[in-house]
C-alpha positions in Angstrom: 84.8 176.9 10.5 85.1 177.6 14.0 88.7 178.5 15.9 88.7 178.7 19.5 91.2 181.4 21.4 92.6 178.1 23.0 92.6 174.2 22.1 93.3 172.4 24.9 91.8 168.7 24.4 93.7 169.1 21.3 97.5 169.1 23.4 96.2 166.7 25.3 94.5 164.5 22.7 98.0 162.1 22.1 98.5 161.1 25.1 94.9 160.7 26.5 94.8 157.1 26.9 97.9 156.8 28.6 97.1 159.8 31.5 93.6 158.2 31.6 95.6 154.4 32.9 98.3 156.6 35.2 95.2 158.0 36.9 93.8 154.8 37.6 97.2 154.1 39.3 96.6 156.9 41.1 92.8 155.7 42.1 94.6 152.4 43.1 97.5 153.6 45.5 94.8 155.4 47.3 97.8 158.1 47.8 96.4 161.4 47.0 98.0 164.4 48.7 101.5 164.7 47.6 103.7 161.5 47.5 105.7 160.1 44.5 103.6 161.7 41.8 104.1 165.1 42.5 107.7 164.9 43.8 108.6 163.4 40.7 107.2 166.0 38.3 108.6 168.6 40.6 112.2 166.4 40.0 111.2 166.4 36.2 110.3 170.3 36.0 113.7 171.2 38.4 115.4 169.4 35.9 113.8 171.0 33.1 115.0 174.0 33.7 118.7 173.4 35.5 117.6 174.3 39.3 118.1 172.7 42.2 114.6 172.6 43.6 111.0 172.9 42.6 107.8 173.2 45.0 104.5 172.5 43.4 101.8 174.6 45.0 98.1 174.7 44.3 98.8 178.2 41.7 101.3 180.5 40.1 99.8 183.3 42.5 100.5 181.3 45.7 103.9 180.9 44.7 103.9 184.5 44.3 102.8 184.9 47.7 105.3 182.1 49.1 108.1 184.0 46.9 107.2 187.1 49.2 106.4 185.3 52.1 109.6 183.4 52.4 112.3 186.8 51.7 110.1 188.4 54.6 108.4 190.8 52.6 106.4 193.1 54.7 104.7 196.4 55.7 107.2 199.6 54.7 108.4 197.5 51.8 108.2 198.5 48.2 108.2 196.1 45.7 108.2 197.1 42.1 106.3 195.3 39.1 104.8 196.3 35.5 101.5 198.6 35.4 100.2 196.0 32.7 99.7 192.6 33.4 97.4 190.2 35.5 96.3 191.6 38.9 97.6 188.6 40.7 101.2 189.9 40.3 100.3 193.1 42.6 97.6 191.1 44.8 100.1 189.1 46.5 102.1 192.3 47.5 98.9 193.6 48.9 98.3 190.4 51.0 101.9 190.7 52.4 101.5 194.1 53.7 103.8 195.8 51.2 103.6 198.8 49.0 103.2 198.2 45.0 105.3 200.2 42.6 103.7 200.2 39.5 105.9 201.4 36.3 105.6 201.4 32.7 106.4 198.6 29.8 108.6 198.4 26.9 106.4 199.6 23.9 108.2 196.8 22.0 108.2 193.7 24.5 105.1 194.4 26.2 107.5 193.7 29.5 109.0 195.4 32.3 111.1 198.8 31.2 114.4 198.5 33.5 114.6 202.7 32.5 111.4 202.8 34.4 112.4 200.4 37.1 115.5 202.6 37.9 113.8 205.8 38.4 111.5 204.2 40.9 113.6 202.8 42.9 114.2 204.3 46.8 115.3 203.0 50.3 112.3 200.9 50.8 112.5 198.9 47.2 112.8 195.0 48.5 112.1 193.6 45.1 111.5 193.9 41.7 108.8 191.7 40.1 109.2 191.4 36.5 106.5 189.6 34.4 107.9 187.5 31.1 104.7 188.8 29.5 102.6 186.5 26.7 105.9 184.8 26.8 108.5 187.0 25.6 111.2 186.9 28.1 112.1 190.4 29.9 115.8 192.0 29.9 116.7 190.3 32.6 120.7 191.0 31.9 119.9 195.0 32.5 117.2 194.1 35.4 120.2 191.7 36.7 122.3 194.4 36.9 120.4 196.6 38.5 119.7 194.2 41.3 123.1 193.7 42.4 124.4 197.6 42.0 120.9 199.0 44.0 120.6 195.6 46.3 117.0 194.1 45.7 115.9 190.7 45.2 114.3 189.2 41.8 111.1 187.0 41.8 110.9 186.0 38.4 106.7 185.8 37.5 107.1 183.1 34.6 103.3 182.0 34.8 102.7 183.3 31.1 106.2 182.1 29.8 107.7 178.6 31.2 110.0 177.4 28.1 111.1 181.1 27.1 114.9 181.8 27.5 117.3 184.5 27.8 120.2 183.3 25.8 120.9 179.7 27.4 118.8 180.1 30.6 115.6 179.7 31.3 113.2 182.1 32.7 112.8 181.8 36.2 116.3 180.9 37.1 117.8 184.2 36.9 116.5 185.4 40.4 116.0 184.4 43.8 113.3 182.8 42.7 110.9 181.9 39.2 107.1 181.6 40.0 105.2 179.1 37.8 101.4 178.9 37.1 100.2 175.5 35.6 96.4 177.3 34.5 94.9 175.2 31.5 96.1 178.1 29.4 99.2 178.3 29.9 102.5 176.7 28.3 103.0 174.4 30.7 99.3 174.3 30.9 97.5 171.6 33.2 93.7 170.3 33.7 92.6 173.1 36.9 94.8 175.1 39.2 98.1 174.4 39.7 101.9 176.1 40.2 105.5 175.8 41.0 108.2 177.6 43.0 111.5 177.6 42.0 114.9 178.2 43.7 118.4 177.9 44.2 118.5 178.5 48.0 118.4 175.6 49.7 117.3 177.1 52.8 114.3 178.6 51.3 113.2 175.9 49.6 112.9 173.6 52.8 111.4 176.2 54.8 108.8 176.7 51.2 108.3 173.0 51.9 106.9 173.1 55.3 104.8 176.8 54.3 102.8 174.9 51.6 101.6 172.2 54.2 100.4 174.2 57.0 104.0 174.8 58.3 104.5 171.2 59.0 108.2 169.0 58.7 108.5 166.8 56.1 111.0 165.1 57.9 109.4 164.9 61.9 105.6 165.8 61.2 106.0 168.9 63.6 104.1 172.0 62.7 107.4 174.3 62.9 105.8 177.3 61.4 102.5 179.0 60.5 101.5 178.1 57.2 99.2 177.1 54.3 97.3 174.6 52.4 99.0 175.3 49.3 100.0 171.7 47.7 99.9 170.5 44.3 97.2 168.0 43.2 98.3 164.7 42.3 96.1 164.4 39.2 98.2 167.4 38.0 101.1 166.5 38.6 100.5 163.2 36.9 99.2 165.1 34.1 101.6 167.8 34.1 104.6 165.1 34.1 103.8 163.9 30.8 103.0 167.1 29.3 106.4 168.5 30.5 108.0 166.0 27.7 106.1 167.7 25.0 107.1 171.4 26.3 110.0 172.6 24.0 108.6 171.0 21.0 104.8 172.4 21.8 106.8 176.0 22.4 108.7 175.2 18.8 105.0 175.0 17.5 103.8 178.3 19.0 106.8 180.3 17.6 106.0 178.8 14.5 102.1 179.7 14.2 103.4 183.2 15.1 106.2 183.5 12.4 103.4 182.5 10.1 100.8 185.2 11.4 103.7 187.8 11.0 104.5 186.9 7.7 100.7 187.2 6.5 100.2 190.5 8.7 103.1 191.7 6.9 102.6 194.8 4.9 99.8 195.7 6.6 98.8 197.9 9.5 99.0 195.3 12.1 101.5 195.4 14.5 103.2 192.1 15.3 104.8 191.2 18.3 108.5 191.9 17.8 110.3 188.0 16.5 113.2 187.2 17.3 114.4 183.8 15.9 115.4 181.9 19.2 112.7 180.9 22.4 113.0 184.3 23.8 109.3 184.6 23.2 107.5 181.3 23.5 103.9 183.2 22.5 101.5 182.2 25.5 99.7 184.9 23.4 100.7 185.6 20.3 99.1 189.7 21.0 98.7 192.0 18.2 98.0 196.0 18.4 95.3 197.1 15.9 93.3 200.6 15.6 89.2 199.5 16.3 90.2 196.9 18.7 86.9 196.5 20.4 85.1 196.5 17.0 87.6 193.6 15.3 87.6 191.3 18.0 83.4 191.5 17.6 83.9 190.8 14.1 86.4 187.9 15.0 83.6 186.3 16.7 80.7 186.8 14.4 83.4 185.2 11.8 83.5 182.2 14.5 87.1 182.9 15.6 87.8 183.4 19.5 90.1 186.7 20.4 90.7 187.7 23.7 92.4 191.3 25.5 94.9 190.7 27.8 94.5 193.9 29.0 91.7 196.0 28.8 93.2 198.6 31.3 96.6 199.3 33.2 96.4 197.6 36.7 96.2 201.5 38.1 92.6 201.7 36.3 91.2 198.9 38.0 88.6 199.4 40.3 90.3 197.3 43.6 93.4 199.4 42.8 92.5 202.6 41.4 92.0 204.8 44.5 95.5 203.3 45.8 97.9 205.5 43.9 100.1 202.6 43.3 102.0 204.2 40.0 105.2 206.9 40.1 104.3 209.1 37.5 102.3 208.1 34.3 102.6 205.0 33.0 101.7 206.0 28.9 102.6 203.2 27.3 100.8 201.2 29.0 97.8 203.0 28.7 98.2 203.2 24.8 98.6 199.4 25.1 95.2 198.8 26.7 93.3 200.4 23.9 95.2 198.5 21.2 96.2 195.0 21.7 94.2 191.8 21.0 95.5 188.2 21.0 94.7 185.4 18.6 94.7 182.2 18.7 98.0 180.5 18.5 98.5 177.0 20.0 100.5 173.8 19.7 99.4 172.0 16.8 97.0 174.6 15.6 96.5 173.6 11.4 97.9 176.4 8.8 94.5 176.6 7.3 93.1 177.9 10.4 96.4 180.6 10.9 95.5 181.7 7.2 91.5 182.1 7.7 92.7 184.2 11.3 94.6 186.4 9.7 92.6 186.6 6.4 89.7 188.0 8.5 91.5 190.5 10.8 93.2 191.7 7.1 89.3 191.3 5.6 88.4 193.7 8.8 90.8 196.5 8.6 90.3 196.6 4.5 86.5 197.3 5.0 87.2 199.9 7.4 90.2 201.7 5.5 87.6 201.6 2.7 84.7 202.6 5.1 86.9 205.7 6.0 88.1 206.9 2.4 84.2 207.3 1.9 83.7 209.7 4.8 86.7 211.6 3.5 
């Protein structure tokens, strides 16, 4: 019985037909590039999570970029973010000019430590970037705080998260603004490349409008501004509509499949992600620490069961970043981190069976060994 990391035909599989006649709609207007499709999912998703305005853009890390772009983020600036994460989160400060601060996680969450954001901080900190990792939502009341008593901006990176909430609000809508990426794996997970910014500001929104289309008006035509080819496709957002319905009830699914995992685990030597019983963490990866990593997630797959390691080494260890010196003193939880974690599968709609046979051959995995190491005592 095979179980893939990810099922993604299988999200998709209920509404098939439908998406299938909407893009023959599409095929017919012979509208491709922006227009009604994509302004209404970017209605749909602002709505979604109480904002006043969404951009869809062509990926989570240009709206990243944009995020950076549009607060004038520039050479001199710092701009502080976790040491463990994807690399797209530090790329985007690179590509602006400005300076990386990389600090250390929470050994619980797996996000942002505001401690460790605090002692970093100096004149040229312009913003913080914290990452709602595998889709726990950071402390964003403490990193909140901290923003208006040392007077930096927040661009939320929600690419891995887009459901999760602190208390009553969503992720993404606590800072200037939340940065959305629309990859096939993903929550909010699409057919290619997609992503969204998000904002309160008005002002930055229409001037985000005219940097995704080459800095032209949307209102006179005029090329105003320098700017991009950024835009969201129009089969996505077609797509991405309808599977923006299905989102809270999809997430309910994935914090189900991981109560269920830590309720088999428990007992054992598996460390579970902390649960908490509310969408706090909406388990984009459901990522589990385990001694042997390496070894396990071989035996995963010879067992037919897909694993992946989100991530093998703290951004400071990777080779386009390594020489750059980019951390403020050692970042050891994150480095424990890299050695240990693994993520399993844990999707909407994934069957109990396959939850039980998971865990039954991680438990099968660490029993061999614990009994492989009593013999070389």
């Amino acid at each position: 019985m095979a179980i893939s990391l990810f099922d993604i035909p299988l999200q998709h599989s209920h509404f098939r037909e439908d998406f299938l006649k909407r893009v023959g709609e599409v095929l017919d207007s012979g509208q491709y590039i922006l227009g009604k499709h994509v302004k209404e999912f970017e209605e749909a998703f602002a709505e979604f999570l109480d904002v006043d305005h969404a951009i869809g853009l062509n990926s989570g890390t240009d709206a990243l970029f944009f995020a950076l772009k549009l607060l004038d983020i520039g050479p001199g600036d710092e701009v502080i973010c976790p040491a463990f994460g994807f690399i797209a989160t530090v790329d985007v400060i690179l590509r602006v000019g400005a300076t990386p601060v990389l600090v250390d996680v929470d050994p619980v969450t797996y996000c942002i430590d505001p401690a460790k954001i605090e002692e970093a901080i100096t004149e040229k900190t312009k913003v913080v970037i914290p990452v709602h990792l595998f889709g726990r939502a950071c402390d964003m009341t403490r990193i909140m705080e901290l923003a208006e008593s040392k007077n930096f901006e927040v661009i939320e990176d929600v690419c891995q998260a887009a459901g999760s909430q602190v208390d009553e609000d969503f992720c993404g809508t606590f800072g200037r603004f939340g940065c959305f990426s629309f990859y096939p794996t993903k929550n909010l997970g699409g057919l290619g490349d997609g992503g969204m910014l998000v904002t309160k500001d008005k002002g930055l929104y229409e001037k985000a409008l005219k940097l995704r289309d080459h800095g032209r008006s949307p209102i006179t035509g005029d090329f105003e501004i320098i700017g991009y080819n950024s835009r969201l496709d129009v089969i996505q957002a077609v797509y991405l509509d309808m599977k923006i319905e299905d989102l809270e009830e999809s997430n309910i699914d994935r914090i189900e499949t991981a109560r269920l995992y830590d309720r088999l685990f428990s007992g054992s030597e598996v460390v579970t992600p902390e649960f908490l019983d509310d969408t706090s963490h909406t388990y984009g990866l459901y990522t589990i620490q385990v001694r042997d990593r390496d070894r396990l997630q071989t035996f995963l797959k010879e067992n037919g069961i897909g694993a992946g390691v989100y991530y093998r080494r703290g951004l400071h260890r990777e080779p386009a970043l390594e020489k750059l010196g980019l951390t403020r003193g050692p970042v050891p939880v994150t480095d424990a981190l890299s050695r240990k974690v693994l993520s399993l599968p844990c999707y909407p709609s994934m069957k109990r069976l396959n939850v039980e046979r998971v865990a039954e051959v991680v438990l099968d995995f660490l029993q061999r060994n614990e009994s492989f190491d009593r013999r070389r005592r």
